[in-house]
C-alpha positions as CSV (number, residue, x, y, z in Angstrom):
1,X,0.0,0.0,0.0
2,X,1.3,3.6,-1.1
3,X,0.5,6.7,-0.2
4,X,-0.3,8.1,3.2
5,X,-2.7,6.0,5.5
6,X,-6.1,7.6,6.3
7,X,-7.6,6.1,10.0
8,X,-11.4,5.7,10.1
9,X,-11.8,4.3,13.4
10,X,-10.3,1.6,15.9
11,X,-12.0,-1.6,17.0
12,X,-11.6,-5.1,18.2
13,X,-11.4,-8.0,15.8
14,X,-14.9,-8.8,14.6
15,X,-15.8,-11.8,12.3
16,X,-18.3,-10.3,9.6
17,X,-17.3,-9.1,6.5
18,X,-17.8,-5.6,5.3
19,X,-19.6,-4.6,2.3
20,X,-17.6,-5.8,-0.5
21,X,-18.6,-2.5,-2.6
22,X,-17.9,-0.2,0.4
23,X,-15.9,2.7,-0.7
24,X,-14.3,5.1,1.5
25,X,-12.5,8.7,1.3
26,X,-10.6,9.1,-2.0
27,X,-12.7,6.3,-3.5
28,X,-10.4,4.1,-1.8
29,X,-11.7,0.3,-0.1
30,X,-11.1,0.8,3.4
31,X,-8.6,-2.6,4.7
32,X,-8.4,-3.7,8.3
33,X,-4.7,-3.4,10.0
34,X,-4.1,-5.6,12.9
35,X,-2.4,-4.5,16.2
36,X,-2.1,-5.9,19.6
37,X,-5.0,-7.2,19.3
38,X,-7.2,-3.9,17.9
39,X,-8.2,-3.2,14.5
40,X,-7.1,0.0,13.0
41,X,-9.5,0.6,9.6
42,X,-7.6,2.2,7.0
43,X,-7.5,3.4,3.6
44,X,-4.9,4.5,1.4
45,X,-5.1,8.5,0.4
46,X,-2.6,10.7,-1.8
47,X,-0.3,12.8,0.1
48,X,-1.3,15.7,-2.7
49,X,-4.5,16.0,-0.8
50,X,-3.5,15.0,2.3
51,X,-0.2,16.1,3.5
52,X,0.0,18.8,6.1
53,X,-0.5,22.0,4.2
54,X,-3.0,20.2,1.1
55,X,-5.3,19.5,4.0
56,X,-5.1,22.2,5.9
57,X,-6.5,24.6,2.6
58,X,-9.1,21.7,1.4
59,X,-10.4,22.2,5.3
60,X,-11.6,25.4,3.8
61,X,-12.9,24.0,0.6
62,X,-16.5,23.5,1.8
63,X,-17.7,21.2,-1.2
64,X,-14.7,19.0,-0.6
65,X,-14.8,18.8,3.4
66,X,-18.5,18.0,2.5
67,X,-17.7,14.8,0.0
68,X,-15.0,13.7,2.2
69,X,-17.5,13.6,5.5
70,X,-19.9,11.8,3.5
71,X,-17.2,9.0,2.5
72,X,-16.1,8.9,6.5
73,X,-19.2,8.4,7.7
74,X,-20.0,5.7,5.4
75,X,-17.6,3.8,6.1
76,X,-18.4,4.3,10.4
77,X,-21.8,3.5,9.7
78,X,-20.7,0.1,7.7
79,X,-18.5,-0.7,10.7
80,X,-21.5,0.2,13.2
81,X,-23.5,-2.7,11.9
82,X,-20.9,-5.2,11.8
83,X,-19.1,-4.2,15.4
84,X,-18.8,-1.7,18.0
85,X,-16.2,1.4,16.0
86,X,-14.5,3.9,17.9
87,X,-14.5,6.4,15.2
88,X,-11.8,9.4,15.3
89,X,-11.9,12.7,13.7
90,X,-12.3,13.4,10.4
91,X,-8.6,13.7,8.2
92,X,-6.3,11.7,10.8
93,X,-3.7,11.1,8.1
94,X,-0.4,8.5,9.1
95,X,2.8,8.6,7.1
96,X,2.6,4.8,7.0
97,X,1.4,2.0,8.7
98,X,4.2,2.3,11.1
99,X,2.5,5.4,12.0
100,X,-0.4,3.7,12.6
101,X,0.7,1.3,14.7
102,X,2.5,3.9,17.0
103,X,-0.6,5.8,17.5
104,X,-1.9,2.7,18.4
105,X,0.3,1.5,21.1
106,X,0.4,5.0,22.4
107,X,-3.1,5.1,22.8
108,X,-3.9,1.7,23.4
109,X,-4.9,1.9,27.5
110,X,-7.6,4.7,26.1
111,X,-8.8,3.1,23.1
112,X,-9.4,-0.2,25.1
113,X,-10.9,1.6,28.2
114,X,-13.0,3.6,26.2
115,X,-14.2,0.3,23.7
116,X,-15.1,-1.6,27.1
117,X,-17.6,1.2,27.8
118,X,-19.1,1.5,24.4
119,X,-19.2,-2.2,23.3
120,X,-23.1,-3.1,22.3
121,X,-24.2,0.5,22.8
122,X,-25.0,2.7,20.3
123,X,-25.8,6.4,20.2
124,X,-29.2,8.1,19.3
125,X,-29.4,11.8,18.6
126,X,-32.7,13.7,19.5
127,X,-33.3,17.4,18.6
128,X,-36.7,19.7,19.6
129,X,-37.6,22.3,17.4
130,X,-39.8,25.3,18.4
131,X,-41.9,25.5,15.1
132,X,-42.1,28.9,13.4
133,X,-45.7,30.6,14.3
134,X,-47.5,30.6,11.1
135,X,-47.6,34.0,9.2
136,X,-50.6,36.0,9.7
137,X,-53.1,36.6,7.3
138,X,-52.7,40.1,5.4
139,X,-55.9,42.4,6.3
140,X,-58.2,43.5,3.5
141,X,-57.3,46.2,1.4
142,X,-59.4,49.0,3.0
143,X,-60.5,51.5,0.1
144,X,-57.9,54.3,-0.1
145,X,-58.2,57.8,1.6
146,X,-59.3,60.7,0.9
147,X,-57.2,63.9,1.3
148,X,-58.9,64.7,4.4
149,X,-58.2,61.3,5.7
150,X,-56.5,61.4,9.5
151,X,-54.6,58.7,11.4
152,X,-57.4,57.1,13.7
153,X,-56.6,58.3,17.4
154,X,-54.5,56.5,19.4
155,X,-53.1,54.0,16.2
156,X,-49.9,54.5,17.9
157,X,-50.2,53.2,21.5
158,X,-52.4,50.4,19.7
159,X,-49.5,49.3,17.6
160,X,-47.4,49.1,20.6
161,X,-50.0,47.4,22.3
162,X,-49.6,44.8,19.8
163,X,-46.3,44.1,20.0
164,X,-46.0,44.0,23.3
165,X,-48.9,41.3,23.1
166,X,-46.9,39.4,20.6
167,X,-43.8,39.7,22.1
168,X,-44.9,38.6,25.1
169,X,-46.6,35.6,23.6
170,X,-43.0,34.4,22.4
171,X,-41.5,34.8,25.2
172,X,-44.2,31.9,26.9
173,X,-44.0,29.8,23.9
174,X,-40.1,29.8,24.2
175,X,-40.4,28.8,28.4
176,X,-42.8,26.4,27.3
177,X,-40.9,24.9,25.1
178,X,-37.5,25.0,27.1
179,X,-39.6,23.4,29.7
180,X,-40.9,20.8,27.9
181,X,-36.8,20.0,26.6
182,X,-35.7,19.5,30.2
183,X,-38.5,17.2,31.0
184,X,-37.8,15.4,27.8
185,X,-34.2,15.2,28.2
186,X,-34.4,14.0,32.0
187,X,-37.1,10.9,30.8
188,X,-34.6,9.8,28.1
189,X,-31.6,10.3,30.1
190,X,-33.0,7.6,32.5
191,X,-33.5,5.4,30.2
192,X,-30.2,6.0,28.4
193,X,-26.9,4.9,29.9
194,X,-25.0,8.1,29.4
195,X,-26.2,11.1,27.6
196,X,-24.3,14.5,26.0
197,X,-26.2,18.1,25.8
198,X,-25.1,20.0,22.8
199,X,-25.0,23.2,21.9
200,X,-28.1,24.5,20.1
201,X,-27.7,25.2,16.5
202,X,-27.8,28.5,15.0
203,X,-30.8,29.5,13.4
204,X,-29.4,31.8,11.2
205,X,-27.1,28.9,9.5
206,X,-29.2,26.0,9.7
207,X,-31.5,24.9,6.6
208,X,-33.7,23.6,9.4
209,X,-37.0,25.0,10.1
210,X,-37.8,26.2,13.3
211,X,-35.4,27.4,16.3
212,X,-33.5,24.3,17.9
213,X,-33.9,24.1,21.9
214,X,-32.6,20.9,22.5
215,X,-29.5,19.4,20.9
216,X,-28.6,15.9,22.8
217,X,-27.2,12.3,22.3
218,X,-27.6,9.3,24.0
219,X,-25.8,6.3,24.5
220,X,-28.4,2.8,24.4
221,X,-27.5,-1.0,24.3
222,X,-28.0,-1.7,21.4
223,X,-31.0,-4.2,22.4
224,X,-32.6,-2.0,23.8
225,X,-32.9,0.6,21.0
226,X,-36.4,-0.4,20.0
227,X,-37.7,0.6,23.2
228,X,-35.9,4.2,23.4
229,X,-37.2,4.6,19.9
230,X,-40.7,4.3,20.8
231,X,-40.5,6.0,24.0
232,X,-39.0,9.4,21.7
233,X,-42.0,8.2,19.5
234,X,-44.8,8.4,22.3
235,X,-43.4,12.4,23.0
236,X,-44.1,13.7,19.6
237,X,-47.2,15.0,20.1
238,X,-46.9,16.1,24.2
239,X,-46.2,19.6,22.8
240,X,-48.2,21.2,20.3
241,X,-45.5,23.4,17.6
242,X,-42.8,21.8,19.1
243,X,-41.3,18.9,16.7
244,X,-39.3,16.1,17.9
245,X,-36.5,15.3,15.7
246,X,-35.0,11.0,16.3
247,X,-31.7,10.4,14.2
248,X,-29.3,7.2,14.4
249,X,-28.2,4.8,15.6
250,X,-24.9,6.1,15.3
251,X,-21.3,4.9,16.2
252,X,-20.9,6.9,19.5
253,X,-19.5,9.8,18.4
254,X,-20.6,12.2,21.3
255,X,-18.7,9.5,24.2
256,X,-15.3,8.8,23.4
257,X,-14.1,11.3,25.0
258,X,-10.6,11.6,25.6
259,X,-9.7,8.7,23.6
260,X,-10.1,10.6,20.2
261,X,-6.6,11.6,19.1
């Protein structure tokens, strides 16, 4: 194998095949490299994209960072069915093997630690979303004035009036809905192993409707995942113009903590 080594993820040896078609960053088949008994996956990348300073300015190339997540992820999510991956951040690029193997032994209390507390579990990612309040219906066109037409008396305290109203109907919407996040997140925390509270996205840069309030993952056996599935399922409609958002199961991204290189 030429070129420089690009690292997926670490496991333990595991007896099912991967996909035979499964294609990871660079177009690349992803191979398995054996080391003190874990399982570095790998794939072979060219140092013209990946050394130091070529990654560093395709980091800013958003259409590339975007392909290349998608290719990592697939190749996580094909180790997720198959075994229990502890995936490690996107571009961690190796000279060679011998590289590899290093960062293995270095690492290898951590990795083992950390694959002892996440072996069967899986993690499942729920969001809430304060739905926007539906635009209001434009008013009649009134028949236009005539020159001797006056503002109506007192136009201006009434539109302050109305704002106020408004604003102050927000503001119980948003407690409501904050509210009805912390009860949420306190029901599937106890029926979760471990859980992670993330930050809220921006609303200004996501393509998702509605403002995020709650942002969390949570780390399930595996066989139990049917059950945390329909207990998210049985809150989706507890809170009128809020929507409950389920995603996964994923590799357990949001728990590995300090073994991530």
């Amino acid at each position: 194998m030429t070129g420089l080594r690009y690292v997926y993820a670490v496991c333990r040896p595991f007896g099912t095949p991967l996909q035979s078609q499964l294609t990871g960053v660079g177009g690349a088949p992803p191979g398995l490299l054996h080391h003190h008994g874990l399982i570095a996956v790998v794939s072979q990348v060219p140092e013209a994209d990946f050394g130091e300073e070529a990654l560093k300015a395709h980091l800013e190339d958003l259409d590339w960072l975007s392909a290349t997540a998608r290719a990592h992820q697939g190749v996580i999510d094909a180790l997720t069915t198959v075994t229990t991956p502890l995936p490690l951040r996107l571009g961690t690029v190796f000279r060679d093997c011998s590289g590899v193997r290093t960062m293995i032994e270095a690492r290898e209390e951590d990795f083992r630690r950390t694959l002892d507390r996440l072996e069967g579990r899986v993690e499942w990612g729920v969001k809430l979303y304060l739905e926007p309040e539906p635009e209001p219906e434009p008013e009649p066109e009134s028949a236009p004035a005539g020159p001797a037409a006056e503002p109506r008396p007192g136009s201006g305290r009434d539109y302050l009036r109305r704002r106020r109203t408004s604003t102050h109907a927000q503001e119980e919407r948003w407690q409501r809905a904050e509210a009805f996040a912390r009860t949420l997140h306190e029901r599937l925390s106890r029926n979760s192993e471990d859980s992670r509270l993330h930050a809220p996205q921006n609303s200004a840069l996501s393509t998702v409707p509605g403002r995020n309030v709650l942002n969390a993952a949570y780390l399930v056996p595996r066989a139990h995942s049917e059950e945390f599935v329909e207990l998210v399922d049985r809150t989706k409609d507890e809170a009128p113009g809020i929507r409950v958002e389920l995603t996964g199961p994923w590799a357990a991204y949001s728990f590995v903590g300090e073994a991530a290189p």
